[in-house]
N, C-alpha and C positions, 0 to 999 in steps of 0.2 A: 828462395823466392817465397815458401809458404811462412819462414819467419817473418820476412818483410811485410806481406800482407796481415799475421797474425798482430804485430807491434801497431802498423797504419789502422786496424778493426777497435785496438786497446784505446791508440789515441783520442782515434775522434769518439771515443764511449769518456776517457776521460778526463780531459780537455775541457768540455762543457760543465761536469761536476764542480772541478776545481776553480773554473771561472766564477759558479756560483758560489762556492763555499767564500773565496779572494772579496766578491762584491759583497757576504752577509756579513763578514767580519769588518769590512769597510762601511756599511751601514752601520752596525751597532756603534764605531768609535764617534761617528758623526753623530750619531744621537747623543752621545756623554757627551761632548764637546755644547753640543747645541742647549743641553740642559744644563750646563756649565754657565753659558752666558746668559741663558734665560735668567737663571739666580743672580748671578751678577749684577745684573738687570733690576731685579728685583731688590737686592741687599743697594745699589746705589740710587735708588727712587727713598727707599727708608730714612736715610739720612742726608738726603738733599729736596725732596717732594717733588723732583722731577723725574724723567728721563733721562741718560744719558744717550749720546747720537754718537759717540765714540769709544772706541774698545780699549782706548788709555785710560777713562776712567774707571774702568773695571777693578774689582781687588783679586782679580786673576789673568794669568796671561793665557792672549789666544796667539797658538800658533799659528805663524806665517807669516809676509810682508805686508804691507799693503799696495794696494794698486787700484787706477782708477775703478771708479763706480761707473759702469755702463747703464745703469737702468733706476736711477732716482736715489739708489740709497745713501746715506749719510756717510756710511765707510764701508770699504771692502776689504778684505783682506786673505790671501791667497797661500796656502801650504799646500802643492803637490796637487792630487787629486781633490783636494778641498777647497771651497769658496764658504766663507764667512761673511755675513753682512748685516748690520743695523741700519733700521730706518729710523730716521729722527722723530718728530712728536710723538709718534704711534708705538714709539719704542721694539716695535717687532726685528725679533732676531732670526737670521735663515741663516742655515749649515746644508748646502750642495756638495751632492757626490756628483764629481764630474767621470766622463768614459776616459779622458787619461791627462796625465800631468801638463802637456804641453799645450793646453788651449785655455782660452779664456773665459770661460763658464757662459758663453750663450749657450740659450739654449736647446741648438742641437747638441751643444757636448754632456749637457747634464742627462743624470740616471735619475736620481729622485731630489726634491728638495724639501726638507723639515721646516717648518713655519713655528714658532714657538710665540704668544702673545702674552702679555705680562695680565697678572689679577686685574687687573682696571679695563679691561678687554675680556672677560671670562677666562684668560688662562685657557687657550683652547691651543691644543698642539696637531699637527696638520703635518702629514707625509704627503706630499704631491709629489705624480706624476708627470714631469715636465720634458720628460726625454722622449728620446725619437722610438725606444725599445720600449713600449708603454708593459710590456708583457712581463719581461724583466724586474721595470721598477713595481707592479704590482707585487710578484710574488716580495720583494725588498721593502717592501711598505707589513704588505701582510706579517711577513717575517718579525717587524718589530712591534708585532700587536694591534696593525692597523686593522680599523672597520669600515670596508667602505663607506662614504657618505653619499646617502640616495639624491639630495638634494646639491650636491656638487662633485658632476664625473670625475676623475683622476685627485679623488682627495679622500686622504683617509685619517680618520679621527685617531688619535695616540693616547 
């Protein structure tokens, strides 16, 4: 019996650890991914002087399918715990970590979402806080360099 309680005292000490460590390594790829398409972004305005509003015009590929856009964006596109999305004129790219594979990135299912704006916009990069665990996606913001922004709650400059 005092095994069992000793293994039950281990787990829930580390169980939470490992959840965070699973969730910092799943920030950091969403950031490469998100900085991936920002350029992309950037390299197809260079040689066409526009925007593009779709991730086929990219000279990289983004993982996952696509699937409808719920909330105005130009395309969406869905790998597992990740949502990918461009917005058309405005050209901004967003990479969401969602809480698990099977939902559809509203969001209550999101943990944090990365904002990336192209040079013609200041280039400003934004870890938001969009999730239900505000506390969670904080430390996961902070983790990737974020500083909060006094002038916008749940948004952190990158």
């Amino acid at each position: 019996m005092v095994v069992v309680l000793i293994i039950g005292i281990l787990a829930a000490i580390a169980l939470p650890q490992y959840t965070n460590a699973v969730n910092k390594s799943r920030a950091v790829q969403l950031y490469l991914v998100a900085k991936d398409m920002r350029q992309a972004q950037d390299r197809y305005f260079l040689q066409h002087g526009i925007y593009s509003d779709s991730f086929d015009n990219f000279d990289i590929d983004i993982p996952g399918s696509n699937i409808a856009c719920t909330d105005g964006a130009s395309e969406c596109r869905k790998d597992g715990r990740y949502l990918y999305r461009i917005w058309g004129p405005s050209s901004l790219v967003q990479a969401t970590l969602l809480s698990n594979s099977n939902n559809d990135g509203s969001g209550a299912n999101r943990i944090i979402t990365l904002e990336f704006y192209p040079a013609g916009y200041t280039h400003e990069k934004n870890c938001v806080t969009d999730g239900p665990d505000k506390t969670q996606a904080r430390k996961l913001c902070l983790s990737l360099g974020g500083k909060e922004r006094s002038d916008a709650p749940g948004y952190f400059k990158l």
